[in-house]
C-alpha positions in Angstrom: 67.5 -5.2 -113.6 65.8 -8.1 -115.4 67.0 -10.1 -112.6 65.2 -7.8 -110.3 61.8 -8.3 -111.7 62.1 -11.7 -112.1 62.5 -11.6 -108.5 59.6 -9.4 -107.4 57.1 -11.5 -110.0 58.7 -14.6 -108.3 57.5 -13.6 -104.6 54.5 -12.4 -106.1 53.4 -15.5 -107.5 54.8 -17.3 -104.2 52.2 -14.5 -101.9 49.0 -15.4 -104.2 49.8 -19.6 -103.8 50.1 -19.4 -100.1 46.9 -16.8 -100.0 45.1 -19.8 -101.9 46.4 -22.3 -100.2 45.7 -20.4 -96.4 42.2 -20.4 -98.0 41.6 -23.5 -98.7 42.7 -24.9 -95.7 40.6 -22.5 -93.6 37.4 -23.3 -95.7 37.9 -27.2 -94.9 38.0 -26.1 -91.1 35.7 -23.6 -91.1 33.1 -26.6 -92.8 34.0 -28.8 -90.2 33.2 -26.7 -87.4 29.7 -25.4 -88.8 28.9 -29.2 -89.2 30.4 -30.0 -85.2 28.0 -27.0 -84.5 24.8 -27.9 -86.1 25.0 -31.1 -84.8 25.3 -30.2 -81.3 22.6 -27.4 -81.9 20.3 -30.6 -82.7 20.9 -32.4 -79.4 20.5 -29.1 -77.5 17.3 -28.3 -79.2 16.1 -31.8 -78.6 17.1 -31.7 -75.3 15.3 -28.3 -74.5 12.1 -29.7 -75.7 11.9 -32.5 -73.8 12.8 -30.4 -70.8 10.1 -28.1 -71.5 7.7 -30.7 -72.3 8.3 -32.6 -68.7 7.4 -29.0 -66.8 4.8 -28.4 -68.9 3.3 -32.0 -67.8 4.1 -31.3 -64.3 2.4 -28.1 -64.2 -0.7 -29.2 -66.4 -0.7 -32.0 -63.4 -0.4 -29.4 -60.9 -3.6 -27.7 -62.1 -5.6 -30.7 -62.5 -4.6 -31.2 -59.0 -5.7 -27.1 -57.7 -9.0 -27.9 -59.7 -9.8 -30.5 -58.0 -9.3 -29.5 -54.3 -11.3 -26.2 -55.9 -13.8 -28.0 -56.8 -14.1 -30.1 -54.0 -14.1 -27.2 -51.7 -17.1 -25.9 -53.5 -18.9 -29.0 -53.8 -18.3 -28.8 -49.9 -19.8 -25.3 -49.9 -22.5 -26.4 -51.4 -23.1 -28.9 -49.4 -23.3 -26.5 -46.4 -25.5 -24.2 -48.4 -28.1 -26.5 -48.9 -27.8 -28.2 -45.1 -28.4 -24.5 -44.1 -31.6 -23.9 -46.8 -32.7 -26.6 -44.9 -32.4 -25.5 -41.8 -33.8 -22.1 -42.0 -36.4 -24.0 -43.9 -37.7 -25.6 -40.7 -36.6 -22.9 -38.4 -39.4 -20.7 -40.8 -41.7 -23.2 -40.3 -41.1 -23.5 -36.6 -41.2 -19.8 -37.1 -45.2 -20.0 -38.6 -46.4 -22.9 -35.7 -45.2 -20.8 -33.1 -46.7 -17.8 -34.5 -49.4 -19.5 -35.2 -49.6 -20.8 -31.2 -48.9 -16.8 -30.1 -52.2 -15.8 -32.0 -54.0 -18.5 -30.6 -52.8 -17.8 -27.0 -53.4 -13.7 -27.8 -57.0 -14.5 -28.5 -57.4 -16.5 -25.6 -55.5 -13.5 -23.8 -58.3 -10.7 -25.2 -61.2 -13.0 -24.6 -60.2 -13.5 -20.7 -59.7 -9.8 -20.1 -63.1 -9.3 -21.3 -64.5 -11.6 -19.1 -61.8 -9.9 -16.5 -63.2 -6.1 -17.0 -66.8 -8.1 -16.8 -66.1 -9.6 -13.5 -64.1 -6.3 -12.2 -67.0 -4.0 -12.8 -69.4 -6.3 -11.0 -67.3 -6.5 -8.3 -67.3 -3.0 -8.5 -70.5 -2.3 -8.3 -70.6 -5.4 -5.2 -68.4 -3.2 -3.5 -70.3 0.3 -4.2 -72.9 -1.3 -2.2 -71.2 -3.0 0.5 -69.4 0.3 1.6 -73.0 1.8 1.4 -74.6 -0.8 3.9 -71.3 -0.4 6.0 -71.7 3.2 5.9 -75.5 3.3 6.7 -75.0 1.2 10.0 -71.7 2.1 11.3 -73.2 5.6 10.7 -69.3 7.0 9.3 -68.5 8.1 6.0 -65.5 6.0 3.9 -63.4 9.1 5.1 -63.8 9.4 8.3 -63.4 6.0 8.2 -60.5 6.2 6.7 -58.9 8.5 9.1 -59.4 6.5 11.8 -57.7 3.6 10.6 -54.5 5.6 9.3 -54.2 7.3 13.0 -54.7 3.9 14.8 -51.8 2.5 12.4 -49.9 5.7 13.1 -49.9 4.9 16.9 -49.0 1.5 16.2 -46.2 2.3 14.2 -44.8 5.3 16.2 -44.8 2.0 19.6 -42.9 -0.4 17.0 -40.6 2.1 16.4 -39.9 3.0 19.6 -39.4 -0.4 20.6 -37.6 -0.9 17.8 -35.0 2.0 18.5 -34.8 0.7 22.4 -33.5 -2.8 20.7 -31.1 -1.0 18.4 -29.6 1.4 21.0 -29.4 -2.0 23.6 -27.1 -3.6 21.0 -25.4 -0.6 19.9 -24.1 -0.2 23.4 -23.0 -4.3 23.4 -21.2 -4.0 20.4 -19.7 -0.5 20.4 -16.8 -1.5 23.2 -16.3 -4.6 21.1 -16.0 -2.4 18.2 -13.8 0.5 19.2 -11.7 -2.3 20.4 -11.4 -3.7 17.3 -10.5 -0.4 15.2 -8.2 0.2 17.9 -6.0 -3.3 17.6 -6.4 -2.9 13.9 -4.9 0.6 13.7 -2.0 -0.4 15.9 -1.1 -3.7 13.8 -1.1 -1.6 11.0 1.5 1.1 11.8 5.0 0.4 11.9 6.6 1.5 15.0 10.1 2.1 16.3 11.7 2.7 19.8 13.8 5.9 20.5 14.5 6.4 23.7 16.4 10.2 24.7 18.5 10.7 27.6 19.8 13.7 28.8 23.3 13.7 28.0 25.2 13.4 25.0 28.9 11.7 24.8 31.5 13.5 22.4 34.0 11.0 21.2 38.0 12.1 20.7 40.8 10.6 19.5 43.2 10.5 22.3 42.6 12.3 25.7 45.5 14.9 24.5 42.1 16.6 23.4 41.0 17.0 26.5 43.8 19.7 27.6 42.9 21.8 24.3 39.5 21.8 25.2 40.0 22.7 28.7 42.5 25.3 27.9 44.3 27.7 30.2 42.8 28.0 33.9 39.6 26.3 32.1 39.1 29.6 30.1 38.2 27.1 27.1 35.6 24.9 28.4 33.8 28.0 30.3 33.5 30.1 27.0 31.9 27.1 25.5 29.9 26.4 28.7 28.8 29.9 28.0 27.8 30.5 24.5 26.0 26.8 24.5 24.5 26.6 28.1 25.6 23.2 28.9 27.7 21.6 31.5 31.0 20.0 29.9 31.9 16.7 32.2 35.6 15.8 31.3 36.5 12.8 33.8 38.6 10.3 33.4 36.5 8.4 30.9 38.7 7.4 28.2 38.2 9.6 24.5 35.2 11.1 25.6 33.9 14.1 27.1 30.0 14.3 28.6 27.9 16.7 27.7 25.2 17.1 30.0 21.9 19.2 29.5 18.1 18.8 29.4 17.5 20.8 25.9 18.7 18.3 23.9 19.0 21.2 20.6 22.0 23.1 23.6 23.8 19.7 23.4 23.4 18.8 20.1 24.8 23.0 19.4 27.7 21.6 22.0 29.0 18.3 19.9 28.5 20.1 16.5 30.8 22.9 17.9 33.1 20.6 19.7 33.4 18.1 15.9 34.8 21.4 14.4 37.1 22.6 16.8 38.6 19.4 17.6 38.9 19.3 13.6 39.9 22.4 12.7 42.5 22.6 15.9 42.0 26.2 16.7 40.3 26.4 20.1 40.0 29.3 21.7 37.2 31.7 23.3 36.8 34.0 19.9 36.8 31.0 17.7 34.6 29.5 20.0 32.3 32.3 19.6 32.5 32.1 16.3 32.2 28.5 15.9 29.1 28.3 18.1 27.2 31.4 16.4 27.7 29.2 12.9 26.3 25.9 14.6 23.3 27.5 15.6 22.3 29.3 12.3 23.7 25.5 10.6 20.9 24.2 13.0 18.3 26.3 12.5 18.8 25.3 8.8 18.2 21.9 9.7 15.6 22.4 11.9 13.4 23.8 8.8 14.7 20.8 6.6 13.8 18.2 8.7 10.0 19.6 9.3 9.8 19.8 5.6 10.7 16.3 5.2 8.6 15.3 7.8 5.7 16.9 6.3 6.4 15.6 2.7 7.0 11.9 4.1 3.4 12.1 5.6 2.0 13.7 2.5 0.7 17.4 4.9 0.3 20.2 2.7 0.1 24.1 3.1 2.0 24.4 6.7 2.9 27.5 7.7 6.5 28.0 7.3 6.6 28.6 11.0 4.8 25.5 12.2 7.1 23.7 9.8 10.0 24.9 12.0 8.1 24.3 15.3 7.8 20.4 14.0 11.0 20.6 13.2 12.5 21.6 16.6 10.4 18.1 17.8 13.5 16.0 16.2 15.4 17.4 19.4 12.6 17.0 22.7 11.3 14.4 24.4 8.6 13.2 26.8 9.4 11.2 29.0 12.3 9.8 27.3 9.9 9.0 23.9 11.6 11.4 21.1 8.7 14.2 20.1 8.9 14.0 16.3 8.6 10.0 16.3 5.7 10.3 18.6 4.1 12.8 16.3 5.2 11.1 13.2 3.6 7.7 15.1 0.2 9.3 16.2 -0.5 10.9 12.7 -0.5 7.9 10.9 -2.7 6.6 13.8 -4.4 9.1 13.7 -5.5 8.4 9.5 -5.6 4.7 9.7 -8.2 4.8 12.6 -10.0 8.2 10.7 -10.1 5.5 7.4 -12.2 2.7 9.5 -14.0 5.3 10.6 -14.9 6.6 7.5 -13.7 10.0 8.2 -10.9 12.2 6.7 -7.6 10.4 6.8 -5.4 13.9 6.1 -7.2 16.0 8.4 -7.0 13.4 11.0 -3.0 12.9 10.1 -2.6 16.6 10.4 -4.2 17.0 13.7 -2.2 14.4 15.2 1.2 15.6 13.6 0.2 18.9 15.3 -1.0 17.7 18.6 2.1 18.3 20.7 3.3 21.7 19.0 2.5 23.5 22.3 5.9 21.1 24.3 8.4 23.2 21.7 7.8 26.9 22.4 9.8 29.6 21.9 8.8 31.6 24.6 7.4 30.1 28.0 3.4 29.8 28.3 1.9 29.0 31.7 -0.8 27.5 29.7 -1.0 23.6 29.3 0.6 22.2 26.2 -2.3 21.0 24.7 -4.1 24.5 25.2 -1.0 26.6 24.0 -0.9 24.4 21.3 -4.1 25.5 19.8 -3.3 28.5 20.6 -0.2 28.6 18.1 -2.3 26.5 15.5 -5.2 29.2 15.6 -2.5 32.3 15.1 -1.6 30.6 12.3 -4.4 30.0 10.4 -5.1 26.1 10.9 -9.1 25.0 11.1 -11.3 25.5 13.5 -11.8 21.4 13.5 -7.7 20.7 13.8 -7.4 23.3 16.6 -10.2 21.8 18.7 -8.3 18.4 18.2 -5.0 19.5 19.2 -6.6 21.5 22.2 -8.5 18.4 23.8 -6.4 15.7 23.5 -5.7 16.1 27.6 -9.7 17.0 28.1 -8.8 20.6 28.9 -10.8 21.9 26.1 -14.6 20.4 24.9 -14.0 18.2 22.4 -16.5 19.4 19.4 -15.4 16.9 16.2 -14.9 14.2 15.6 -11.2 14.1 15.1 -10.6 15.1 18.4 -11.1 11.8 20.4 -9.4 10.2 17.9 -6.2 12.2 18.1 -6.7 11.2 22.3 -6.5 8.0 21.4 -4.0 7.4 19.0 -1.8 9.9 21.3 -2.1 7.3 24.2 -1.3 4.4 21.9 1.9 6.3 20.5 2.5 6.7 24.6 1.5 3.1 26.4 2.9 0.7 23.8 6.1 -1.2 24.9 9.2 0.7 24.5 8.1 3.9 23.3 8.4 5.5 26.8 11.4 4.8 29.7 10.7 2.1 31.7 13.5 1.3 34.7 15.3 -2.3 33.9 14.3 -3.2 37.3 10.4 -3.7 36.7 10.8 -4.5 33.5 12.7 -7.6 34.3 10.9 -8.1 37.6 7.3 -7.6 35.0 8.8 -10.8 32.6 9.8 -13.1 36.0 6.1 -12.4 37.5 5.0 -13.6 34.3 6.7 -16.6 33.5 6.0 -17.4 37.3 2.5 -17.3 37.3 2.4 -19.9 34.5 4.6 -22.1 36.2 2.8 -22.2 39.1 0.3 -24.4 37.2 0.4 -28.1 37.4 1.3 -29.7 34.1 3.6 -26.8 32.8 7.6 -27.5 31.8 9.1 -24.3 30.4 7.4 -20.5 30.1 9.1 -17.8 27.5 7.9 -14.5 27.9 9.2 -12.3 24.7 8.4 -9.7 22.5 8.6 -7.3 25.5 6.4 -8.9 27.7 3.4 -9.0 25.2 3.1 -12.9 24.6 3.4 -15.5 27.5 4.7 -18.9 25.4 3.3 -21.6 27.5 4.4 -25.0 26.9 2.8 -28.5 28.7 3.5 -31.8 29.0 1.4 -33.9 26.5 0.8 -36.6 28.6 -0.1 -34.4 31.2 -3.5 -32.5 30.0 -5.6 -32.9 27.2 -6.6 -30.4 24.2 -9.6 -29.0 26.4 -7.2 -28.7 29.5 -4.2 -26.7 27.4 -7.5 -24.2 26.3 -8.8 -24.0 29.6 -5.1 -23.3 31.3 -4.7 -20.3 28.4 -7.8 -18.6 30.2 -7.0 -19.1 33.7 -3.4 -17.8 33.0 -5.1 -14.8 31.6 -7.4 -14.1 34.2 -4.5 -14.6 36.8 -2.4 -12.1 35.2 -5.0 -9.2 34.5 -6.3 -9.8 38.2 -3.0 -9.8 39.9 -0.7 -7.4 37.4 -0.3 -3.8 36.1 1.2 -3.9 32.3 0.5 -1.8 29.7 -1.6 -2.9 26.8 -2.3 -6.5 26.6 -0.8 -10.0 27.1 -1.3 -12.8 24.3 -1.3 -16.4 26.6 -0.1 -18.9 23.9 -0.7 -22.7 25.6 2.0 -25.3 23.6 0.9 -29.0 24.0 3.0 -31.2 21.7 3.9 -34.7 21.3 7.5 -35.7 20.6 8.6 -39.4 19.3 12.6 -39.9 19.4 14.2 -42.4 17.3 17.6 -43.8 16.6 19.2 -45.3 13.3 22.3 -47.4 14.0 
């Protein structure tokens, strides 16, 4: 037991002398570190302050530097200030001299129109008495006078005018052919045209000439139903992969060839299909016919057709006169028809209308033994066109009076859709033999090497030897060609003689 608590007193004692002991040594650090602290504390703090002393330096340098440019910018403003007191300065005493000079000159203004008014009623009264002495011996009052002297001028005037309207009408008739001639030309280079030629017979293209016996059929019962429902004649020869379809009404052909493309196609050929076929191609047409004079009036920009003469200018897309198709030549003279009307200075849709109309009366449903032109009007006055577009579409062939304006003009612009080159069938024959004569007649000129007659026999190309004629020869060669040509040939609408004189030099590099 005793042995015990000497024990537990023994590691009692042995805790408190290591708890002192821990202590102590931790004290000793714990000094050591709070010195190693406050030292580097010191150098930090020192170091801070010279840190903030060097910004506060920079920036006390940076405002010294601001104030300055301030103040130098003011001391500039001020400067302009007073350069500107100055100048209003003298402009204010510029200001007083001048005004100063006005009042002078006003007086000097006010004391001549007194003198002025002075003079004027003297003169005045000079005159009071000069008409009186004139009065007393011409023995006529100042208004009889008077009314003399303004009928003598009025007779004076009414012979200048006269002669002056006889001068004006003399040069109005020079320059009016001159004139026309020139809206005409420009209204033709400014309308894109295109050649489409129509025949009258349409070729049907097959795959093999097996086709053919389908289409025949048994005896020929085939090709005479079709014959029969489309009122064409069906050529099949011995052409290879095609069959003719011959007819003047090119909408029967074109009913043919659609029918044909779907029996061929579908395989079943036969008379009732063929019936059937053909019935479905017409209505399938008749479709078309509407949509395409829609779209022709749309492109030109025509509103408010009657739904019926939208169909009649439809049907155009399949006639033609003289081998010209109808629509294009309608299509062709309305825009004529409002290029010339806007040189003219007249309505440019009006005129387009007319001349899209103007050949309605060549596409009837029923057969008139009136004149196209006059049937045409006709159809345009049943349905409800003006009074101005009907007259036009009536006179265009001078079987009606022409009473506006637009109807010449659709005459015109309808024989310049018809006489250019290539809008109407010409045979191969004189149309070659027409180039030949042409490049003949210039040859047949001293001094000329080659002649090139293109763009359809509108330009003669003309070249000459440069060491042959001169500048004023080549010019004077152009106008004899011409004058050869319109004396001794028929073309239609004119012939541009172009005279090339050039001088080559050929050398060689070796």
């Amino acid at each position: 037991m005793i042995e015990s608590v000497i024990a537990i007193v023994a590691i009692v004692i042995g805790g408190l002398c290591g708890y002192f002991i821990f202590r102590y040594v931790i004290n000793g650090k714990y000094k050591a570190l709070m010195d190693t602290a406050e030292k580097d504390a010191e150098v930090l703090k020192e170091k801070k302050m010279l840190e903030v002393k060097e910004k506060f330096l920079n920036k006390k340098a940076e405002l010294e530097k601001e104030i300055q440019s301030r103040n130098q910018k003011i001391q500039q403003s001020e400067n302009k200030l007073k350069q500107r007191e100055i100048s209003l300065n003298q402009r204010q005493e510029e200001m007083g001299r001048r005004k100063q000079d006005i009042d002078q000159q006003q007086q000097r203004i006010d004391n001549e129109k007194k003198l002025l008014q002075i003079k004027s009623d003297e003169l005045d009264k000079m005159q009071l008495q000069e008409r009186e002495k004139l009065e007393e011996l011409s023995g006529l009052s100042a208004e009889e006078a008077k009314t003399r002297l303004v009928e003598s001028m009025k007779d004076e005037a009414r012979t200048a005018a006269a002669s002056y309207i006889n001068e004006i009408m003399d040069e109005a008739k020079l320059n009016a052919n001159s004139q026309a001639k020139k809206i005409v030309i420009q209204t033709i280079q400014r309308v894109a045209t295109e050649t489409a030629i129509e025949n009258s017979v349409s070729v049907f293209h097959i795959d093999n000439d097996e086709v053919k016996g389908r289409i025949i059929g048994r005896e020929g019962r085939n090709i005479r139903a079709l014959e029969a429902a489309t009122g064409v004649e069906i050529v099949v020869d011995d052409t290879p992969e095609a069959i003719v379809i011959s007819a003047f009404d090119p909408i029967r052909r074109e009913v043919c060839r659609l029918a044909l493309h779907q029996l061929v196609a579908d395989g079943r050929i036969h008379p009732a299909r063929i019936e059937e076929v053909v019935a479905k191609v017409k209505k399938q047409l008749d479709n078309e016919v509407i949509e395409t004079g829609k779209r022709t009036a749309i492109d030109l920009g025509i509103h408010g057709l009657h739904p019926e003469l939208v169909r009649i200018v439809g049907k155009m897309k399949y006639r033609s006169s003289y081998g010209q198709n109808l629509l294009q030549h309608a299509r062709e003279t309305a825009n004529l028809c409002a290029v010339m009307a806007s040189e003219l200075g007249l309505n440019p849709k009006k005129a387009k209308r007319a001349g899209l109309l103007h050949d309605i009366g060549k596409v009837p449903d029923e057969e008139s033994e009136l004149p196209h032109a006059l049937y045409g009007a006709k159809i345009a006055e049943k349905y409800k066109e003006k009074p101005d577009i009907c007259n036009a579409i009536g006179a265009h062939h001078d079987e009606m009076e022409m009473n506006t304006l637009l109807a010449p003009i659709v005459q015109v612009c309808d024989a310049i859709s018809g006489a250019r080159p290539g809008a109407r069938r010409e045979i191969v024959e004189a149309y070659i033999k027409r180039l030949n004569d042409l490049e003949a007649i210039a040859m047949s000129y001293p001094g000329v090497t080659k002649t090139y007659a293109i763009q359809a026999g509108r330009e003669l190309r003309v070249i000459v030897g440069a060491d042959k004629m001169d500048d004023k020869e080549s010019e004077a060669l152009s106008n004899e060609i011409a004058t050869k040509i319109q004396n001794e040939m028929t073309y239609p609408g004119q012939v541009k003689i172009t005279v090339i004189r050039e001088t080559r030099s050929i050398a060689y590099a070796k």
